[in-house]
VODO-488621 format. One record per residue (C-alpha): residue number from 0; x negated, y negated, z negated. Coordinates in Angstrom, 3 decimals. Layout:
BEGIN
SITE  seq      east     north        up
SITE  NUM         X         Y         Z
...
END
This chain:
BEGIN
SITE  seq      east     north        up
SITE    0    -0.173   -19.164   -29.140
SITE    1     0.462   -18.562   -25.560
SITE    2     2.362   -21.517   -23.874
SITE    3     3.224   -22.770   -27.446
SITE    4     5.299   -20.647   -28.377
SITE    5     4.819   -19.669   -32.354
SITE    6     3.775   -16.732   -33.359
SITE    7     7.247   -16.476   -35.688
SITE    8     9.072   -16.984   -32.532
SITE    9     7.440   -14.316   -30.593
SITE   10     7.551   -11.863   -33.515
SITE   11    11.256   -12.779   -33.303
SITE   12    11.150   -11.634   -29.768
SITE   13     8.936    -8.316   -30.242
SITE   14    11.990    -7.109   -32.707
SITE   15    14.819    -8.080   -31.077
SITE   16    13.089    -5.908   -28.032
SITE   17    12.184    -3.215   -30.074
SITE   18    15.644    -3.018   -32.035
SITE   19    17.365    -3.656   -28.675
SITE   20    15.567    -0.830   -26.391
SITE   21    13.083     0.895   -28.449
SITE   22     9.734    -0.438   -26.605
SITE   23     7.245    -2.115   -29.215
SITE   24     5.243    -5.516   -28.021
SITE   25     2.617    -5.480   -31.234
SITE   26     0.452    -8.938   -31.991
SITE   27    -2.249    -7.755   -29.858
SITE   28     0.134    -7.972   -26.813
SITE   29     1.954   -10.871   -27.383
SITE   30     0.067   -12.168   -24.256
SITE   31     1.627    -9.266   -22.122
SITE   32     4.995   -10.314   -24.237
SITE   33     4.719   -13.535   -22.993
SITE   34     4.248   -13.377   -19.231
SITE   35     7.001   -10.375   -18.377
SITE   36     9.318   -13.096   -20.224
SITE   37     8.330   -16.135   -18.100
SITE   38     9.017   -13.936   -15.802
SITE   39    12.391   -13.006   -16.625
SITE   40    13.281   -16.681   -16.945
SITE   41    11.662   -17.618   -13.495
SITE   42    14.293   -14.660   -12.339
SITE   43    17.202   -16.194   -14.203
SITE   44    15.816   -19.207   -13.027
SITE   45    15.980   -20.929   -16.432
SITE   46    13.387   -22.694   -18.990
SITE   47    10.763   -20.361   -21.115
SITE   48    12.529   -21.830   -23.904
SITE   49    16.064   -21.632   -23.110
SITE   50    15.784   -18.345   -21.950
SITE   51    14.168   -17.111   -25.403
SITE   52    16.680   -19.272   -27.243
SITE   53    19.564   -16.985   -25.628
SITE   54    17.406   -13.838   -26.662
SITE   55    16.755   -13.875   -30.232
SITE   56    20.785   -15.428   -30.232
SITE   57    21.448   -12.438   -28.503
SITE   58    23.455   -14.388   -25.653
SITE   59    21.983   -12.656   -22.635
SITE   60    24.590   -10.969   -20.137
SITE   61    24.605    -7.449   -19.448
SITE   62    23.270    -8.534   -16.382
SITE   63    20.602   -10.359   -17.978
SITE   64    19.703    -7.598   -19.816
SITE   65    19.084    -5.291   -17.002
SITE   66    16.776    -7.784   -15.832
SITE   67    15.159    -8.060   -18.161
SITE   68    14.410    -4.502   -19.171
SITE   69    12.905    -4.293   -15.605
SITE   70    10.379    -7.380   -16.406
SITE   71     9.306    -5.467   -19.425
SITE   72     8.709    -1.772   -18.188
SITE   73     5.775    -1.217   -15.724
SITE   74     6.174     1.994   -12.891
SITE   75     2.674     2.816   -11.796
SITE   76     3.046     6.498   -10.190
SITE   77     2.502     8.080    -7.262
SITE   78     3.145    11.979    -6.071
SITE   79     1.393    14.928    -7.141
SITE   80    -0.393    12.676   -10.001
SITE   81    -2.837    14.697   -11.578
SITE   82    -3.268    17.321    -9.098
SITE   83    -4.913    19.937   -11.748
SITE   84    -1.652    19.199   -13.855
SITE   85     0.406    20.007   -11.160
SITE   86    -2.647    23.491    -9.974
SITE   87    -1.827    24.676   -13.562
SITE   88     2.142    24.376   -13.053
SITE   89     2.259    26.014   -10.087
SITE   90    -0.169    28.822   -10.718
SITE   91     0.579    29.247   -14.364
SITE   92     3.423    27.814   -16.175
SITE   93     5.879    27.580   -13.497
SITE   94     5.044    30.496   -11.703
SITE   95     5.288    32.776   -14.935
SITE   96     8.738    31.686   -15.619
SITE   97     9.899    31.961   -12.316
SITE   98     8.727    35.308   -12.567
SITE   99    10.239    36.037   -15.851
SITE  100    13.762    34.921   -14.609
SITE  101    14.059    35.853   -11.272
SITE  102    15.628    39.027   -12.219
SITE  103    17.671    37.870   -14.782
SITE  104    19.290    34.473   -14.964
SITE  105    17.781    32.742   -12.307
SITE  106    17.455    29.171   -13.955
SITE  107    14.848    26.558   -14.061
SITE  108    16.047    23.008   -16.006
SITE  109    13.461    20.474   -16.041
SITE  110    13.338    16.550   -16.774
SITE  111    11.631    14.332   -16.098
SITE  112    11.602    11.535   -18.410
SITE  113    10.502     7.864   -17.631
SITE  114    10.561     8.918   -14.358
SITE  115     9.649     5.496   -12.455
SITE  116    10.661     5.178    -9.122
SITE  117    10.715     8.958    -8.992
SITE  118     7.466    10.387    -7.252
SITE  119     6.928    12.638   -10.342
SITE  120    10.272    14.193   -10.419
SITE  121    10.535    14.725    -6.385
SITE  122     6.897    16.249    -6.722
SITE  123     7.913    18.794    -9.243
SITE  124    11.005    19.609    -6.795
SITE  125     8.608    20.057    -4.014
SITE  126     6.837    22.504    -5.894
SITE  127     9.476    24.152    -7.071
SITE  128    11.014    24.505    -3.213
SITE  129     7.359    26.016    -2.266
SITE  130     7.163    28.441    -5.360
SITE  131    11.171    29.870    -5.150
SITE  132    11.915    30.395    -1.440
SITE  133    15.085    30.934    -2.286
SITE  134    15.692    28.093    -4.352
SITE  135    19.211    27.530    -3.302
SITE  136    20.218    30.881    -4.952
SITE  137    18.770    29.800    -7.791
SITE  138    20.536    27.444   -10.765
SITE  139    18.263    24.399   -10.382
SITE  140    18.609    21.571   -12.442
SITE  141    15.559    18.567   -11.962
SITE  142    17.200    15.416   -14.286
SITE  143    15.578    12.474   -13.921
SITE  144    15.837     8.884   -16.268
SITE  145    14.526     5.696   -16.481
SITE  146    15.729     2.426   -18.512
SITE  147    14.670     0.600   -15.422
SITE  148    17.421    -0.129   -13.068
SITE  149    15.209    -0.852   -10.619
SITE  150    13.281     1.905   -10.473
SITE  151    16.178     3.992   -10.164
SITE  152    17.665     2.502    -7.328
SITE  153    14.776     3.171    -5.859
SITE  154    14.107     6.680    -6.672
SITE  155    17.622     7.046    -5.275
SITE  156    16.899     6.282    -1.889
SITE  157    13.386     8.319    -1.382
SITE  158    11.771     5.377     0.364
SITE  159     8.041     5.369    -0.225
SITE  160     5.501     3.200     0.858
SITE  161     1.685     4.527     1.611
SITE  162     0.789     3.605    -1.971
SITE  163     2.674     6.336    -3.385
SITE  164     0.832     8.781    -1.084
SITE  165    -2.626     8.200    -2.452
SITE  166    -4.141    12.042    -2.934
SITE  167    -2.067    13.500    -0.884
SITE  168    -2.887    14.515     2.934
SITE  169    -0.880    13.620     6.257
SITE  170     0.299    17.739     6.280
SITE  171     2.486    16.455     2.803
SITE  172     3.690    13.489     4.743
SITE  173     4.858    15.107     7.689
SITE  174     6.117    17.887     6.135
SITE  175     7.851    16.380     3.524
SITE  176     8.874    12.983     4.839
SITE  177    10.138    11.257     7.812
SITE  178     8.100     8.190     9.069
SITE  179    10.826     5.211     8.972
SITE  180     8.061     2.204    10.334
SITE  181     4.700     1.650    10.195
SITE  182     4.826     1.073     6.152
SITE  183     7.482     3.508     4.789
SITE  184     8.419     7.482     4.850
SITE  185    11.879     8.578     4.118
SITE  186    11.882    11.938     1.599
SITE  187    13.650    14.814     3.118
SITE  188    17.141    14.950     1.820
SITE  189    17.053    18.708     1.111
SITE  190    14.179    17.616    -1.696
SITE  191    16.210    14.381    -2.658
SITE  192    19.437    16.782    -3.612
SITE  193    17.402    18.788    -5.835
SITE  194    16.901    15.729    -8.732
SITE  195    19.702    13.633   -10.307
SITE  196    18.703    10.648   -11.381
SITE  197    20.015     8.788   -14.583
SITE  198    19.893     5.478   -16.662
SITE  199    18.477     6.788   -20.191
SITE  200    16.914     4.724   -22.612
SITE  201    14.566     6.978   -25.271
SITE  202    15.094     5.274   -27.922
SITE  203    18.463     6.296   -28.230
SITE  204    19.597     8.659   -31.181
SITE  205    21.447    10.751   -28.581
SITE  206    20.333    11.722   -25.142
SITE  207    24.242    12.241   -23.172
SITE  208    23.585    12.363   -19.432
SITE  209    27.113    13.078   -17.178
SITE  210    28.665    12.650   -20.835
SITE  211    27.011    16.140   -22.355
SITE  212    24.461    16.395   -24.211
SITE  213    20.903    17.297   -22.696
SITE  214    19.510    20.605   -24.192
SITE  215    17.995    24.026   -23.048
SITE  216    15.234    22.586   -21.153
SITE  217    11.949    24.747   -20.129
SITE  218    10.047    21.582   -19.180
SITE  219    10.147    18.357   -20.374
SITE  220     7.376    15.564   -18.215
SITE  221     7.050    12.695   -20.320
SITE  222     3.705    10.898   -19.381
SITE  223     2.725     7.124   -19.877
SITE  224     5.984     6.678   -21.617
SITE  225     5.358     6.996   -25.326
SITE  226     2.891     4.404   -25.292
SITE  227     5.682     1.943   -24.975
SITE  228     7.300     2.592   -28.095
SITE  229     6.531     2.154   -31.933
SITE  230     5.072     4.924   -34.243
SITE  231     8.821     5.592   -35.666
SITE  232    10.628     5.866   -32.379
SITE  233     7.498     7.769   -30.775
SITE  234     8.400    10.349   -33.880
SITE  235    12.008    10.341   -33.371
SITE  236    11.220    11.123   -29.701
SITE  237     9.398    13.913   -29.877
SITE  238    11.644    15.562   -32.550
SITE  239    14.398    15.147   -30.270
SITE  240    12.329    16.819   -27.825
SITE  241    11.753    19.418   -30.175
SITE  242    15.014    20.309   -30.630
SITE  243    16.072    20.070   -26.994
SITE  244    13.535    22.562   -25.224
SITE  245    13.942    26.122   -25.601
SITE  246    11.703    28.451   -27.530
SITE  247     8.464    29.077   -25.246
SITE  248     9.541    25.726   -23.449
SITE  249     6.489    23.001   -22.530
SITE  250     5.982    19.375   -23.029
SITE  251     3.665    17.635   -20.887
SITE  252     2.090    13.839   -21.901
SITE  253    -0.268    12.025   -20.636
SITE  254    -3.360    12.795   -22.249
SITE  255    -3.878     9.380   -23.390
SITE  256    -0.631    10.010   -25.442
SITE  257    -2.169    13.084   -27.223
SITE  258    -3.044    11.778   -30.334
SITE  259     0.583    11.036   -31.183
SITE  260     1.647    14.243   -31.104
SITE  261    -0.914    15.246   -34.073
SITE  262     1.679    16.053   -36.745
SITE  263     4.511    17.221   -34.490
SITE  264     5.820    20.975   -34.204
SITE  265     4.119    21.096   -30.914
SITE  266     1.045    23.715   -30.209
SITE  267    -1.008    22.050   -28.463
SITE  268    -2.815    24.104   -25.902
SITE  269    -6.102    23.573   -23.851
SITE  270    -5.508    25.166   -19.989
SITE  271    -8.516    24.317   -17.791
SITE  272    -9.275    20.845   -19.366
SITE  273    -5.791    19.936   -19.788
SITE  274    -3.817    20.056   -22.675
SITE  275    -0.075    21.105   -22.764
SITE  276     2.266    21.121   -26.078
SITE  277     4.485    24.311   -25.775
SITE  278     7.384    24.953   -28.520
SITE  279     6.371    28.422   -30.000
SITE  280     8.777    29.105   -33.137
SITE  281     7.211    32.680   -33.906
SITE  282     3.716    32.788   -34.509
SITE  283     1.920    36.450   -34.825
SITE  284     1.099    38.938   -37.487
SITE  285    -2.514    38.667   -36.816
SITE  286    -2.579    34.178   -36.831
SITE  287    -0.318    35.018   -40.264
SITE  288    -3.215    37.019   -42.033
SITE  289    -6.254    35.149   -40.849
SITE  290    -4.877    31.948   -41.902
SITE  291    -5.256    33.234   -45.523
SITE  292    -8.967    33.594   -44.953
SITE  293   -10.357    31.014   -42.106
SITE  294   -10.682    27.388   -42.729
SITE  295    -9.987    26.621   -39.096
SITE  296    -7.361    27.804   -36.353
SITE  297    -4.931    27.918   -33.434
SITE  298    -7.938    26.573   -31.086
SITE  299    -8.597    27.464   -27.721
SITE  300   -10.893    30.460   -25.916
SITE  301   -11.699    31.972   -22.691
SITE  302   -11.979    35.607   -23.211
SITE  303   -10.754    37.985   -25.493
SITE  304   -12.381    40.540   -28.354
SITE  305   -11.411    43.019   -29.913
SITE  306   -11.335    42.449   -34.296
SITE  307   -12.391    45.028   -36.150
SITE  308   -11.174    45.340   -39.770
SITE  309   -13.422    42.836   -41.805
SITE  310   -13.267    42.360   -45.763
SITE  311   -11.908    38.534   -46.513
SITE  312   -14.902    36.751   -47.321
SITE  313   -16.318    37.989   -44.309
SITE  314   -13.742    35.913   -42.417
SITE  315   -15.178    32.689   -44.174
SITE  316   -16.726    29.613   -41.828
SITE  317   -14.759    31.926   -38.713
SITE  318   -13.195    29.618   -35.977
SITE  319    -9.850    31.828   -34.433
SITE  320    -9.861    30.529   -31.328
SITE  321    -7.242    30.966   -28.477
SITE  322    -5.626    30.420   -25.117
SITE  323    -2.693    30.386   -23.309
SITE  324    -2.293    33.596   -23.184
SITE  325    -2.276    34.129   -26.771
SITE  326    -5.481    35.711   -26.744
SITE  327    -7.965    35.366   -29.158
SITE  328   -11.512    35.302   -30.372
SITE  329   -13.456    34.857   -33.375
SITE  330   -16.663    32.269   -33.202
SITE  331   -19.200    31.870   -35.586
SITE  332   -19.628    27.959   -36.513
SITE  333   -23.540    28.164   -36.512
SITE  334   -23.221    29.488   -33.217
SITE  335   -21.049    27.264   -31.334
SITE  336   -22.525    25.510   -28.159
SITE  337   -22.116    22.226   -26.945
SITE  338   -18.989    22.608   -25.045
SITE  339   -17.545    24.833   -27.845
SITE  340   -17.753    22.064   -30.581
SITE  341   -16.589    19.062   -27.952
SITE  342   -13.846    21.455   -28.065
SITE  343   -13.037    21.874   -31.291
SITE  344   -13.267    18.005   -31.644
SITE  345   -10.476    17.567   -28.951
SITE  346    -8.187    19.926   -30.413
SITE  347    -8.670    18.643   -34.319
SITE  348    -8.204    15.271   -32.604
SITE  349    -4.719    16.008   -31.177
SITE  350    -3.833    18.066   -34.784
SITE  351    -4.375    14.697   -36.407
SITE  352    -7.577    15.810   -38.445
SITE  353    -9.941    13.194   -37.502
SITE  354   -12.492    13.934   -39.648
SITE  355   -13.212    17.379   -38.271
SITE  356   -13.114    16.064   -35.003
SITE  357   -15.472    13.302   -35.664
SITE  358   -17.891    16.300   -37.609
SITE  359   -17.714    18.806   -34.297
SITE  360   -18.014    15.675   -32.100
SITE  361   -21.218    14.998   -33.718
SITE  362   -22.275    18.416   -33.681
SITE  363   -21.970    18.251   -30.203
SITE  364   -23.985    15.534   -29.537
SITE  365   -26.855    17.067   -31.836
SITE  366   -27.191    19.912   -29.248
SITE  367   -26.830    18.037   -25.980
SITE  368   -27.807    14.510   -27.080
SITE  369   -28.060    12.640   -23.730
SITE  370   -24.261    13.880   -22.791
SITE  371   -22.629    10.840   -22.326
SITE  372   -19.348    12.435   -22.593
SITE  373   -19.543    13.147   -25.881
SITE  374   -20.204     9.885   -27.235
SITE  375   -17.468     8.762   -24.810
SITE  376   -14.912    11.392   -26.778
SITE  377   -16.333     9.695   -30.256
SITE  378   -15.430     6.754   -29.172
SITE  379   -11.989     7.407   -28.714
SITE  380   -11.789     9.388   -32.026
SITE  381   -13.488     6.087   -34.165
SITE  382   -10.463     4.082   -32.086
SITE  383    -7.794     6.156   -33.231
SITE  384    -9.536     6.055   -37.256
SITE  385    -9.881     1.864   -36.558
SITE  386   -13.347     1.895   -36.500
SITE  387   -13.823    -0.235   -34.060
SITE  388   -17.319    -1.557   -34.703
SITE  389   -18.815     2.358   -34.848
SITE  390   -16.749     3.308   -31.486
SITE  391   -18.371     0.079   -29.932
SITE  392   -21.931     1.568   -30.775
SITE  393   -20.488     4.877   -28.868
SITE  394   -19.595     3.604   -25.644
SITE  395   -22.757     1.557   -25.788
SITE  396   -24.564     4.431   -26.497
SITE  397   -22.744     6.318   -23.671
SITE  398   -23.177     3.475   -21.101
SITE  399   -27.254     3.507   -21.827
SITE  400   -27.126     7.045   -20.830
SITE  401   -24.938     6.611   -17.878
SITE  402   -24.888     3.014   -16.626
SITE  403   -22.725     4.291   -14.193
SITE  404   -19.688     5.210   -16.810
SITE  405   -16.831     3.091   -15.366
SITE  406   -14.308     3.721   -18.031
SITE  407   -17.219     3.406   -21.104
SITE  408   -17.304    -0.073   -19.277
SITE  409   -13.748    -0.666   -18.794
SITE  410   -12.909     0.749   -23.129
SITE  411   -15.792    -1.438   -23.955
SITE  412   -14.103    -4.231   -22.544
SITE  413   -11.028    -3.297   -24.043
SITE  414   -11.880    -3.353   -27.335
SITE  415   -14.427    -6.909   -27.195
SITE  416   -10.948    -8.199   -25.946
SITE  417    -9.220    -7.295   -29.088
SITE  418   -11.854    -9.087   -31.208
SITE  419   -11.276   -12.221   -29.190
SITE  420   -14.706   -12.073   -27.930
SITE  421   -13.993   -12.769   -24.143
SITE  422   -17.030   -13.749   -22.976
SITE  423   -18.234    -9.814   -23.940
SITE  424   -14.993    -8.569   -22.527
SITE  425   -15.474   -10.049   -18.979
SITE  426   -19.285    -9.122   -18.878
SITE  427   -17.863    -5.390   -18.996
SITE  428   -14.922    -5.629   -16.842
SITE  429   -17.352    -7.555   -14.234
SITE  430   -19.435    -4.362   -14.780
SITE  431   -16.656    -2.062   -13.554
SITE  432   -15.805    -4.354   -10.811
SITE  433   -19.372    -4.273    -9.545
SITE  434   -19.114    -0.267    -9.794
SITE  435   -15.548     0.253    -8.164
SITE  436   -16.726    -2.143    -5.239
SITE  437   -18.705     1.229    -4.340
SITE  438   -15.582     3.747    -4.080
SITE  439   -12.401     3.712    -1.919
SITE  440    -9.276     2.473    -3.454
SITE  441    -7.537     5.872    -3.496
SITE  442   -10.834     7.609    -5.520
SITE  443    -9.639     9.284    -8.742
SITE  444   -12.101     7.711   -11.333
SITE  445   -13.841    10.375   -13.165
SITE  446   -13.007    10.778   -16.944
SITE  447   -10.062     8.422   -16.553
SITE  448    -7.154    11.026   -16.137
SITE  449    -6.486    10.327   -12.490
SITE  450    -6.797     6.768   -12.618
SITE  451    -7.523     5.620    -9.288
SITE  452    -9.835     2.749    -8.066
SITE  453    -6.946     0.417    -6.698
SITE  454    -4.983     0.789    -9.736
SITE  455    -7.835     0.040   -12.500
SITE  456    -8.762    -3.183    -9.494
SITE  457    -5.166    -4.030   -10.486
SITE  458    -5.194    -3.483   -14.081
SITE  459    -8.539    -5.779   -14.488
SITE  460    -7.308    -8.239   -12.284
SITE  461    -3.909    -8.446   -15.095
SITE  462    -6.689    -8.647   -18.131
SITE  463    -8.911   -11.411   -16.280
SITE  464    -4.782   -13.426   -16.861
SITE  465    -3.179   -14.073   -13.780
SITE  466    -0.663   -16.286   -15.869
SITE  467    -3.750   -18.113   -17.302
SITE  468    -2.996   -16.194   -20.546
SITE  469    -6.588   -14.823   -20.889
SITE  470    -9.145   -17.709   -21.363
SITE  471   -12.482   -16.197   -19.253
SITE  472   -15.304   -18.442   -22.005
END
């Protein structure tokens, strides 16, 4: 085990953190474990040893501790991330309830949760101040937390360096921020009053910010945070968040993070390529008598029809599919098309029913067999079943009909470094090197979810074990 530490000792470790703050360090990341607690020790300026010997005899100072949770959480953000995220907020979700309200109470709460160093939560303000021109009448509330005292601090100040203005153009900058030196902009403080930031860990049973208890919110960001934590406290999580946003109210994760809301109370819902969970308590007379009837439901459409009245075993092998604006349409499963079915895969995906999604997935790919998208989605679906070897044959498959698929490379990678096979690994993370050599470091990768080049450079250059914790055979 990584500098000789046991594997008893570092399971030791991996509870004590996930008791202690909720975040969950599994045996495939003891590596990862390893390295943010050398470097906790170099910052304490202590022994490996001695510094996991105070740990697991819970002997660190509160001090210690806030160290520490900054060596274990990682902030990798910038503004505006996911620009059609933030298109769809600010031509559909946002706007609508701004609409909705502006003649009655005049209230927007939002929060921002694992905010980072705050680019996420000072973007939604932005575009809030650019959609309300008269914000100031309004009752705003932007709440931002982190467990990361660091980041925090940070976010406080509204000092940003050029990284955090990847995707964005100079007209942001200057508008928006005031140039302090050649490496830093200073964030207006009429957009830095809008957002109160807190210290919050997620894991907690209660979520008390200014000593009351957070509730009533419309929006709730929470992206590239439940990753962190284990399968219980990801469950708790999003029950509390359940509870907390009001009726019609939105949830927003990363989309890498879908899956885990499969068998929450959640509607998921598919807006221009993007899915969004919304909290819908009352669901209509007409979804109430065709779920009687249809095998499958509650999936997504771009027009609407008109239903005439049908006998029930008509209904049978019908698809009710629908969109965000509750509209809905009723699709024959013979006649699906190729996007219709990949679809239906990602929605049964994020429900939790893998096995449909792994049948439409397929179906897709027997219409439009040289998509390499679609054996990309399959892969991801024989991931989250632990099929490992089959999702292998996918991305392979995928790669030999794009050998230009960066993130087929960089999965397929992934996964040989699970197996311990690092001499496959590297061969694919080489091959993504070789590939992002060709774009600019602030190009959004395509089918990565806004991943840019610099940041997946940075991410390889971690697996190929700066700490020497990877062996490259």
């Amino acid at each position: 085990m990584s500098n000789n530490i046991s594997k008893n000792v570092l399971k030791k470790i991996s509870k004590f953190i996930e008791n202690r703050f909720g975040l969950y360090f599994p045996e495939k990341s003891f590596n990862d474990l390893v390295r943010r607690i050398s470097y906790a020790a170099e910052q304490k300026k202590i022994d490996l040893k001695e510094y996991i010997d105070l740990m697991v005899r819970n002997k660190l100072s509160l001090e210690d501790i806030q160290q520490l949770i900054d060596c274990l959480t990682i902030g990798e953000t910038y503004f505006f991330r996911n620009k059609k995220l933030f298109e769809i907020l600010r031509k559909s979700i946002l706007l609508d309830m701004i609409n909705a309200r502006k003649y009655t109470n005049r209230s927007l709460k939002i929060w921002s949760a694992g905010c980072s160093s705050g680019e996420e939560a000072y973007s939604i303000a932005i575009l809030i101040k650019e959609l309300i021109p008269d914000y100031k009448d309004w009752d705003i509330k932007i709440i931002a937390t982190d467990i990361n005292y660091s980041f925090l601090s940070k976010a406080r100040k509204g000092i940003y360096s050029k990284w955090s203005f990847r995707g964005t153009d100079q007209h942001f900058k200057n508008k928006y921020f005031k140039r302090i030196d050649n490496m830093y902009y200073k964030l207006n403080d009429e957009i830095i009053k809008l957002v109160t930031f807190h210290h919050l860990n997620l894991a907690d049973p209660m979520y008390i910010v200014d000593n009351i208890m957070m509730n009533n919110i419309d929006i709730i960001f929470c992206r590239n945070v439940l990753m962190y934590f284990s399968k219980y406290h990801v469950n708790e999580i999003i029950n509390r968040f359940y509870n907390m946003i009001v009726n019609g109210g939105w949830l927003i994760v990363a989309p890498t993070e879908s899956l885990l809301l499969n068998r929450s109370l959640f509607i998921p819902i598919n807006i221009n390529g993007v899915f969004l969970y919304k909290k819908n308590i009352k669901r209509s007379n007409f979804e109430k008598h065709l779920c009687k009837h249809i095998t499958h439901k509650t999936l997504f459409i771009q027009n609407e029809v008109k239903i005439s009245p049908k006998k029930e075993e008509e209904y049978k092998n019908l698809i009710v599919l629908e969109d965000i604006n509750n509209k809905k349409v009723l699709l024959q499963e013979e006649k699906a098309d190729a996007g219709e079915c990949e679809k239906l895969s990602r929605l049964f995906a994020n429900e939790g029913n893998l096995e449909e999604a792994i049948r439409w997935c397929k179906k897709a790919i027997a219409i439009d067999k040289i998509n390499p998208l679609y054996y990309y989605l399959l892969a991801s679906i024989q991931q989250e079943q632990g099929n490992v070897d089959e999702a292998i044959i996918s991305l392979k498959k995928a790669i030999y009909i794009d050998s230009d698929f960066i993130m087929a490379y960089f999965d397929l990678g992934n996964l040989y470094l699970k197996r311990g096979k690092y001499k496959k690994a590297f061969k694919n993370f080489d091959n993504v090197c070789i590939l992002l050599n060709h774009l600019n470091q602030d190009d959004i990768i395509p089918n990565s979810e806004e991943i840019t080049v610099g940041a997946l450079k940075e991410i390889i250059q971690s697996l190929y074990g700066k700490g020497g914790l990877y062996e490259k055979i």
